[in-house]
C-alpha positions in Angstrom: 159.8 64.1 135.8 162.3 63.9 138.9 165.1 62.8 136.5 164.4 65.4 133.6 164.5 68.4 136.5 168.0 66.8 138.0 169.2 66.4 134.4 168.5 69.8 132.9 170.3 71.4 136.4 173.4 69.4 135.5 173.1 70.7 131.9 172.6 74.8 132.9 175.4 73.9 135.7 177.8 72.5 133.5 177.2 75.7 131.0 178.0 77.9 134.1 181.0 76.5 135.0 182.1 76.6 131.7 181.4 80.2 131.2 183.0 81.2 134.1 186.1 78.9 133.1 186.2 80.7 129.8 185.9 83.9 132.0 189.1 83.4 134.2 191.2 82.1 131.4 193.1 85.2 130.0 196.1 83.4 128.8 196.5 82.8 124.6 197.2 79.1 125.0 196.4 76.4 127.4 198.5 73.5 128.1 196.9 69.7 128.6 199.9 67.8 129.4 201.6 68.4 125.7 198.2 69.3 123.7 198.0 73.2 123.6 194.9 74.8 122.4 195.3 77.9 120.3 192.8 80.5 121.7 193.7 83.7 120.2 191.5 86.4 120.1 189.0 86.5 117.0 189.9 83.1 116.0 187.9 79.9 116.9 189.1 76.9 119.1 191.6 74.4 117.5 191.3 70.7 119.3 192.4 67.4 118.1 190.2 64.4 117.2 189.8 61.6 120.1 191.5 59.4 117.8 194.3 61.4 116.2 196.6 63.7 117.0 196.9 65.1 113.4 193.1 65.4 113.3 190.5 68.0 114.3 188.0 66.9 117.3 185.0 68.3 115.0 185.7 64.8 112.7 184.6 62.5 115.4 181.3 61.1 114.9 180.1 58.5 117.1 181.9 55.5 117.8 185.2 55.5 115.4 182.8 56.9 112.7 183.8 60.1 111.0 181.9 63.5 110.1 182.7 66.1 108.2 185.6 68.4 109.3 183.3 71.9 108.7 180.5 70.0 111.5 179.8 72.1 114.4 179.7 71.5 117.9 176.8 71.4 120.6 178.6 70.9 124.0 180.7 71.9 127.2 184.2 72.0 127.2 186.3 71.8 130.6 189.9 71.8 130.8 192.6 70.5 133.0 196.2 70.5 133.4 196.1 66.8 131.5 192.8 65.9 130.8 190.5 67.8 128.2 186.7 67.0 128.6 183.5 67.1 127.0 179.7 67.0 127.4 177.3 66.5 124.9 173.5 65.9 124.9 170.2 66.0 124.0 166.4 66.5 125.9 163.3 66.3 123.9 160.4 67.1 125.9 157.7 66.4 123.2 154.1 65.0 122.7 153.6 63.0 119.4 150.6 61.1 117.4 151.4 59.1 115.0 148.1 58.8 113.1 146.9 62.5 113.5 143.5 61.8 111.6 142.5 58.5 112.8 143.1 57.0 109.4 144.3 53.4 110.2 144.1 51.1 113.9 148.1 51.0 114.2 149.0 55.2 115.2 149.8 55.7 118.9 150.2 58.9 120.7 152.5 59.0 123.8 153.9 62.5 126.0 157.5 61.2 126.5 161.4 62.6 126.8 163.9 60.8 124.3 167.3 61.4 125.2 170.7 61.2 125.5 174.0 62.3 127.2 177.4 62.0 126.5 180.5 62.5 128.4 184.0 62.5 126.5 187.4 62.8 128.3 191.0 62.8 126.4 194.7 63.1 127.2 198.1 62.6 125.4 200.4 60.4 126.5 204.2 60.8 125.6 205.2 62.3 122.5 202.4 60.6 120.0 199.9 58.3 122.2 196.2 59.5 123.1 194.3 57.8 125.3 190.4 58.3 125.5 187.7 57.8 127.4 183.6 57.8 125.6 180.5 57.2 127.7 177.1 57.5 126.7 173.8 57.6 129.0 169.9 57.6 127.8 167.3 58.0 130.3 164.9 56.8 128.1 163.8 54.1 130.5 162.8 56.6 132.7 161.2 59.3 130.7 160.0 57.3 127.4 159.6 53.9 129.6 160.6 50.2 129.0 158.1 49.8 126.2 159.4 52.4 123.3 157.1 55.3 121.7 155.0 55.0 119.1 156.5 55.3 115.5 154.4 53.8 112.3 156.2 51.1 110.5 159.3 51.1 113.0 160.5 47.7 113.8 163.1 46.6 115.7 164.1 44.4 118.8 161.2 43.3 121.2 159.0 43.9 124.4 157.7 40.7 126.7 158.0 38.3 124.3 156.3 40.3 121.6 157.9 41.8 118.6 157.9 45.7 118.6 156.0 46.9 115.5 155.5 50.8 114.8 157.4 51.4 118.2 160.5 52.8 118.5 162.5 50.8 121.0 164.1 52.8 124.3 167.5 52.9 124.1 169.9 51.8 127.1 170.4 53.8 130.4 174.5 52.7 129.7 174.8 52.9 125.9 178.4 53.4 125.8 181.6 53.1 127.8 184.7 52.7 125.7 188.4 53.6 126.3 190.1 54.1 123.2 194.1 54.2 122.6 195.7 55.6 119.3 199.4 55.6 118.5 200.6 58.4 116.2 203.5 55.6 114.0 204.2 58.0 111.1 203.7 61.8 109.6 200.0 61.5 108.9 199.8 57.8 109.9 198.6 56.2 112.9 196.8 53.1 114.7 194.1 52.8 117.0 192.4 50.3 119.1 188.9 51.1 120.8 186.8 48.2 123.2 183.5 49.4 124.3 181.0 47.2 127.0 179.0 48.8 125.7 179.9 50.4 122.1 179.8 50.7 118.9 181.6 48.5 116.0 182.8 50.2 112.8 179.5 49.7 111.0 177.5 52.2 109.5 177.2 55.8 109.6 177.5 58.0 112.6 174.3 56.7 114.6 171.2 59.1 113.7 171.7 61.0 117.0 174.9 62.0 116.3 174.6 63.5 112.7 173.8 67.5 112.7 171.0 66.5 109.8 169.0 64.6 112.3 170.0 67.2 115.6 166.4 68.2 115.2 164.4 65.4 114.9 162.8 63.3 118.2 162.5 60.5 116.5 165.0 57.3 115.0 164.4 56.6 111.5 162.8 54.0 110.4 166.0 52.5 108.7 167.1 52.4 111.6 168.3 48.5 111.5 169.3 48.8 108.8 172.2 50.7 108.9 173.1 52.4 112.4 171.1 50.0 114.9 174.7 48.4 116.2 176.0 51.6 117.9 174.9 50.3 121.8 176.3 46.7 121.1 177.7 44.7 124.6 181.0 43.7 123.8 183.2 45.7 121.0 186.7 45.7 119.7 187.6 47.8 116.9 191.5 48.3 115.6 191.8 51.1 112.9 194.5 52.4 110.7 194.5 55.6 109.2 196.6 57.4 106.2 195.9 61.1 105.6 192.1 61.2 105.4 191.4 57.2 104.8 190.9 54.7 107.6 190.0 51.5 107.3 188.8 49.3 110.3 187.7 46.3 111.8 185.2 45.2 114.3 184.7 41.8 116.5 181.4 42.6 118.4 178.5 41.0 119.9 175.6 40.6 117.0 172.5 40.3 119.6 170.1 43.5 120.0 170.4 44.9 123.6 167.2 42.4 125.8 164.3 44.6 127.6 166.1 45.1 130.5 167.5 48.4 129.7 169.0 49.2 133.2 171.8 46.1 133.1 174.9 44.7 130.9 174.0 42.2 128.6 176.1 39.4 128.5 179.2 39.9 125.9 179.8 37.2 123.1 182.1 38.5 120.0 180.7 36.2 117.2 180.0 39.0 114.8 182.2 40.8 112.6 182.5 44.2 110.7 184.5 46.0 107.8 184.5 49.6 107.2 186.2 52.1 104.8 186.3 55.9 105.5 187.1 58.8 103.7 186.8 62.6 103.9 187.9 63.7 100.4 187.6 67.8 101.7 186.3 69.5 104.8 183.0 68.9 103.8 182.4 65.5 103.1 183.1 62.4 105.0 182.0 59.1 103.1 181.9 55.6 104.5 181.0 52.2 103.4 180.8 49.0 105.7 179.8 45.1 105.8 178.7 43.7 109.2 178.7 39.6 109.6 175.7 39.8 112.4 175.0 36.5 114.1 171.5 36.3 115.6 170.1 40.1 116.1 167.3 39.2 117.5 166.5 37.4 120.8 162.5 36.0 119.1 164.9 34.8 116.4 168.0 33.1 117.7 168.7 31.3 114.1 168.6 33.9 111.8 171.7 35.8 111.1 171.8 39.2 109.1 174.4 40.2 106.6 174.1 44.4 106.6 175.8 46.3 103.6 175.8 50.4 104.3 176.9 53.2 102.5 176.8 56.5 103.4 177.7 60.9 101.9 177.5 63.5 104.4 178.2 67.1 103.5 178.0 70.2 105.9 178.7 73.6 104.8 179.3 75.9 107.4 177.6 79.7 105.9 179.0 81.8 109.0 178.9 81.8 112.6 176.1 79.9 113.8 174.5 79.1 110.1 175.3 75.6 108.0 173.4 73.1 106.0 174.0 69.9 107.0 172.7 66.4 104.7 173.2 63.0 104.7 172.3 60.0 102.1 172.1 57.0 103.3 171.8 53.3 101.6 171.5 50.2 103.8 170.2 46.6 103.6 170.0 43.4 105.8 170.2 40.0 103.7 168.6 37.8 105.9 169.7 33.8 106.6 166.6 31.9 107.2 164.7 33.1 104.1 167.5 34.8 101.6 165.7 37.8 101.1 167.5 41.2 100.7 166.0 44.1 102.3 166.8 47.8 101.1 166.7 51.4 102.7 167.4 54.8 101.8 167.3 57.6 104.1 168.2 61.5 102.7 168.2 63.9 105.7 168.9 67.4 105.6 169.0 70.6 108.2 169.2 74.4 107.6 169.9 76.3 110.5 169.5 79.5 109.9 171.0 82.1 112.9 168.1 80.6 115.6 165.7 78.9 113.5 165.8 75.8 112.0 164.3 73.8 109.1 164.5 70.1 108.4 163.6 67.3 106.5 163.9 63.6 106.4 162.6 61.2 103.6 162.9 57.4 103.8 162.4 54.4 101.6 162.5 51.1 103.4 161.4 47.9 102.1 160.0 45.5 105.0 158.1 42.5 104.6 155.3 40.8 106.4 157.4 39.3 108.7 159.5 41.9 109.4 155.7 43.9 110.4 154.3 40.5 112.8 152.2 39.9 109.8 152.4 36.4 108.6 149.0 35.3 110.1 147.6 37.8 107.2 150.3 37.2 104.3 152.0 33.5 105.2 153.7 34.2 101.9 155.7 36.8 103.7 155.4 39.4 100.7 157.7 42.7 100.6 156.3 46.2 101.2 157.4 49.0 100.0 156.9 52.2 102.4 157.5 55.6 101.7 157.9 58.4 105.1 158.2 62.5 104.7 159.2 64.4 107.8 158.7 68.2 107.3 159.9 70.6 110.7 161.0 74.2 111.8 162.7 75.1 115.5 163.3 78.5 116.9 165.7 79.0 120.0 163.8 80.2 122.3 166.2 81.3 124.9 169.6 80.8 126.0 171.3 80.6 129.5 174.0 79.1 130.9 175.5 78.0 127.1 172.1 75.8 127.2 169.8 76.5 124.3 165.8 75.7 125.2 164.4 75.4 121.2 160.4 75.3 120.3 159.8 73.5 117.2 156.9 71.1 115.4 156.6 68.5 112.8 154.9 66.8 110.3 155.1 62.9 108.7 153.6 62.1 106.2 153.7 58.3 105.7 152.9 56.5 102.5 151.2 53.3 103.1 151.6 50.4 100.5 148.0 49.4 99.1 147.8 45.9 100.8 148.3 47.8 104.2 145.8 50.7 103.8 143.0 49.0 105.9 145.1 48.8 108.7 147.5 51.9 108.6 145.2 54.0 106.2 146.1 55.6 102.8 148.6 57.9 104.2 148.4 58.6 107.8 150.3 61.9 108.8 152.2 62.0 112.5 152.3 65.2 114.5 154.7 66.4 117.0 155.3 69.6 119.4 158.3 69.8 120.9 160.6 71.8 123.6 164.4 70.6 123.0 167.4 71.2 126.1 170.7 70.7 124.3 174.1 72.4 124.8 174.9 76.1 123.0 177.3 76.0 119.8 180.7 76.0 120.4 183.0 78.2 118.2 185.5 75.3 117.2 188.0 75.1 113.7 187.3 72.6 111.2 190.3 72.4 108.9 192.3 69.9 109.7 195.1 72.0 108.4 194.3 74.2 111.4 194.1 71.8 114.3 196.1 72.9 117.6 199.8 72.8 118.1 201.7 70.1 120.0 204.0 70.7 122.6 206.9 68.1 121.9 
């Protein structure tokens, strides 16, 4: 627990310094070497994307990906004469069991921390260049360990040779480091070129970690590869173009899962490639659709390559000062090589925050077959199964110091099991989890894009 103390003193440090930054700064506008940030009084911050001048900051999802321009912010801001950073994270200190009742042999039960932390830094350069820096840390070596936590009818990557089956792998200790460079060319026009080792192609949604629906949930869906599992990928180069509110991109990236070795860099080998479309049509809505060409995803199956086709609709709405609802839909599938088959998902994930509390809910379908669960010694015809998962949860903030919010909250999932698979999992095992969250305060930033801050030319 060394690591979680050390962390969550950088996180109520960081909210101090900010505070008392925000304290000493009387001034109405602050310049960042050309990028001035409206601060007057009664009206909320006004920064630009880290890809766009033109753009708001509250549009950047993770990765290139967009969100909605009406998403709030969790984070730190700090400011300098050039240079305009930010920190973003997230600390679940939670117990979970995954088969509550003891209906099936597959539930686990594990006290862990999943986690991540994010550090974002951005100035202009000239008249209409930005230059940006993303990084992206998980500790969940350290506090969830090398193995994963227990999820029922997760799948995914691999663990000593062995396939990991209702386990939700750990993600990297270095998950992202990416300097990105955009180049304003036009009025409401420009290009951009991002290279991450590691990062994330232009495929997908905004990963689940990163999307205000699923702020409040511990764990990764269990679509997860199948539509957001590329966003720690070893070896990344995305070039972009956007018009207005439509950007289309492309991605030359490295298709293999990060290995078991979570601590190193994995060695880079651009052979997979990725298409995506994005559009926010208002303030509200940011939509996306994307084709990833990924050659051998998994290190247990070096032949097999994955063709993955997602599609996504977020919508936040944000009902006053620290109240929105915030939902996503999600489609995604993985056409398989070796076999042909076509694998589906949907996800629909939505979050009320209400002043402190919270209330959320996630429901998943996700077709997997026997294979895909390390069953072919029991089905060597390698039949589909259709599975069916509920998540039900409410948070309270509990307290708030040092713009750090500590949140209480619990959960329910309630997993369907399909009828071949009820001796083993049961008829519908329900998971249980009790949680403490450490994250970041809201931030009071704009949204409208028609509103972003003024450029000192």
């Amino acid at each position: 627990m060394k690591t979680l103390r050390i962390t969550t003193i950088l996180f109520l440090l960081s909210g101090t310094l900010l505070a008392q930054a925000k304290k000493d700064t009387s001034m109405k506008g602050m310049d960042m070497g050309g990028m001035h940030m409206q601060m007057d009084s009664g009206k909320p911050m006004m920064m630009n994307s880290q890809y766009s001048l033109d753009l708001p900051m509250n549009r950047d999802g993770s990765g290139t990906s967009w969100v909605p321009d009406q998403t709030p912010m969790y984070g730190y801001m700090f400011h300098g004469k050039k240079w305009m950073t930010m920190i973003h994270g997230s600390f679940f200190i939670r117990y979970t069991k995954q088969d509550f009742f003891k209906q099936g042999s597959r539930g686990g039960s594990q006290f862990d921390v999943p986690n991540w932390f994010m550090a974002m830094t951005q100035r202009q350069v000239g008249k209409n260049g930005l230059f940006s820096v993303n990084t992206m840390f998980s500790f969940d070596p350290f506090l969830v360990g090398p193995g994963g936590y227990p999820l029922l009818f997760q799948t995914g990557e691999s663990y000593k040779g062995k396939p990991l089956v209702d386990i939700q792998h750990p993600h990297d200790l270095f998950a992202e480091i990416s300097p990105n460079y955009t180049q304003r060319i036009a009025k409401d026009a420009d290009v951009s070129l991002s290279v991450g080792y590691p990062g994330e192609p232009a495929l997908g949604p905004p990963v689940f970690m990163h999307r205000l629906s699923a702020m409040n949930i511990p764990d990764a869906p269990l679509s997860h590869h199948y539509a957001d599992a590329t966003h720690i990928t070893f070896g990344v180069a995305t070039m972009g173009f956007r018009y207005k509110d439509v950007k289309l991109e492309g991605s030359i990236f490295t298709g293999r899962e990060p290995d078991e070795y979570r601590y190193n860099f994995d060695k880079p080998r651009f052979d997979s490639y990725s298409v995506r479309l994005s559009y926010n049509p208002s303030d509200e809505w940011a939509l996306q659709a994307s084709n990833g060409w990924i050659h051998s995803p998994e290190a247990l199956e070096p032949q097999q390559n994955v063709n993955r086709f997602t599609a996504s609709a977020i919508y936040t709405k944000t009902l006053n000062g620290d109240s929105y609802i915030a939902s996503t839909l999600v489609y995604g599938q993985n056409h398989f090589s070796d076999n042909g088959k076509t694998l589906p998902s949907i996800l629909l994930e939505s979050s009320w925050q209400i002043h402190k509390t919270g209330v959320y809910g996630r429901y998943e379908y996700v077709q997997k077959d026997a294979e895909e669960l390390n069953l072919t010694g029991s089905y060597p015809l390698n039949p589909n199964f259709d599975i069916n998962e509920l998540t039900l949860g409410i948070n309270q903030v509990l307290t708030s110091f040092g713009q750090t919010n500590m949140t209480g909250g619990v959960q329910a999932t309630l997993n369907v099991s399909p009828t071949p698979l009820q001796a083993l999992y049961g008829t519908a095992p329900i998971g249980f989890e009790v949680y403490l969250r450490i994250n970041p305060s809201l931030m009071m930033m704009g949204h409208s894009h028609n509103k972003t801050m003024n450029m000192d030319m």
